[in-house]
N, C-alpha and C positions, 0 to 999 in steps of 0.2 A: 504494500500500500504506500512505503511515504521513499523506494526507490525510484529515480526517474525514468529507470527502463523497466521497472514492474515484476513481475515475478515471471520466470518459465521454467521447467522444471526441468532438471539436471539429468544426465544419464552417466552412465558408466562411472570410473574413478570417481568419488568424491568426500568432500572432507566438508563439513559444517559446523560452526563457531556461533553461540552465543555469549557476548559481555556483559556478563551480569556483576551489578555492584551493592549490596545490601538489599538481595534482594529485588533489586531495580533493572531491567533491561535497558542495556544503554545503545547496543547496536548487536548487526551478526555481518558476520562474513564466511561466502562462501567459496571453495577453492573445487579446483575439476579437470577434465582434459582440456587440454592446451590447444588453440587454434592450429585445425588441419596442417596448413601452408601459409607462413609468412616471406617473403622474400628477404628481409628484411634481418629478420632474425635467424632464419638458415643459412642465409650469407654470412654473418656474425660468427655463428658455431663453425660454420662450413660444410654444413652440409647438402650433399645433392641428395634427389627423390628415393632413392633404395636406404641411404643413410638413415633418412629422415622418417620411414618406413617403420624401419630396424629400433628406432630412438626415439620416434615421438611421446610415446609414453612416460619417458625421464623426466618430461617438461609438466609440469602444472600451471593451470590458469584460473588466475583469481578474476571471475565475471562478475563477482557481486561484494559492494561491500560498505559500511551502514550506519552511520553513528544516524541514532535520531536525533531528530530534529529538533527536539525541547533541550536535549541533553548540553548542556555549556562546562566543559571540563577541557582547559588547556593542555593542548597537547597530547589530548585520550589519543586520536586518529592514529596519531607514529606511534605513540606506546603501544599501544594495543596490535597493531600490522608487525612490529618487531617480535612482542611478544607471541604470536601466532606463526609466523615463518619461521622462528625459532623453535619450536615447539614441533611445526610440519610435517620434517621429513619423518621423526621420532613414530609423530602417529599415523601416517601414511604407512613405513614399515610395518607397524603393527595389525593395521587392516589389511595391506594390500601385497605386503613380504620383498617389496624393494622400495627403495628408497629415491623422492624427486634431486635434482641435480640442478633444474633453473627452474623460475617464479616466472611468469608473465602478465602482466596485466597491462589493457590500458586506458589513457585516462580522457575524456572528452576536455580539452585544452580549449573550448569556448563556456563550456561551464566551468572548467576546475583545472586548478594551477598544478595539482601531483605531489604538491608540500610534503603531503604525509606519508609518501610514496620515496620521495628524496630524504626526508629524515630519517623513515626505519630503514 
């Protein structure tokens, strides 16, 4: 309800996060398979089509993620994204029995500057 892109629901890989503080939901984020084909970022790694085949699965993508909207606590956004990608690979192995290698998310730079993406 109060994300700009709204809900749809996840398939395969996934990992879901609620911030909760006394009780109080303050946001969630959620993590999952990482986009098909980016040029951008397989150029990066270096990988071509059979690479990226073989490998895509090491990559996670964070599609959703939520401080609400009442919530006014400095700085929650990075602490909160550090404390989570930290946390990550640990419980991914434990679900899924190997472990991510890169994070990807991205951010709409006409809504939102990435701040909390650059600080954690």
């Amino acid at each position: 309800r109060f994300h700009y892109l709204g809900y749809t629901r996840a398939s395969g890989a996934q990992l879901r996060y609620l911030a909760i503080s006394n009780g109080r939901l303050l946001g969630a984020i959620g993590f999952g398979a990482a986009a098909w084909a980016l040029q951008d970022r397989d150029a990066f790694i270096g990988w071509d089509a059979k690479t990226r085949r073989q490998n895509l699965h090491l990559v996670v993508g964070n599609p959703r993620y939520l401080i609400l909207p009442w919530v006014r606590v400095p700085h929650l956004a990075s602490h909160l994204l550090g404390a989570v990608t930290r946390a990550l690979p640990g419980h991914w192995v434990e679900r899924y029995g190997y472990a991510p290698v890169l994070l990807e998310t991205f951010v709409d730079v006409g809504r939102y500057a990435g701040t909390c993406y650059k600080a954690a």
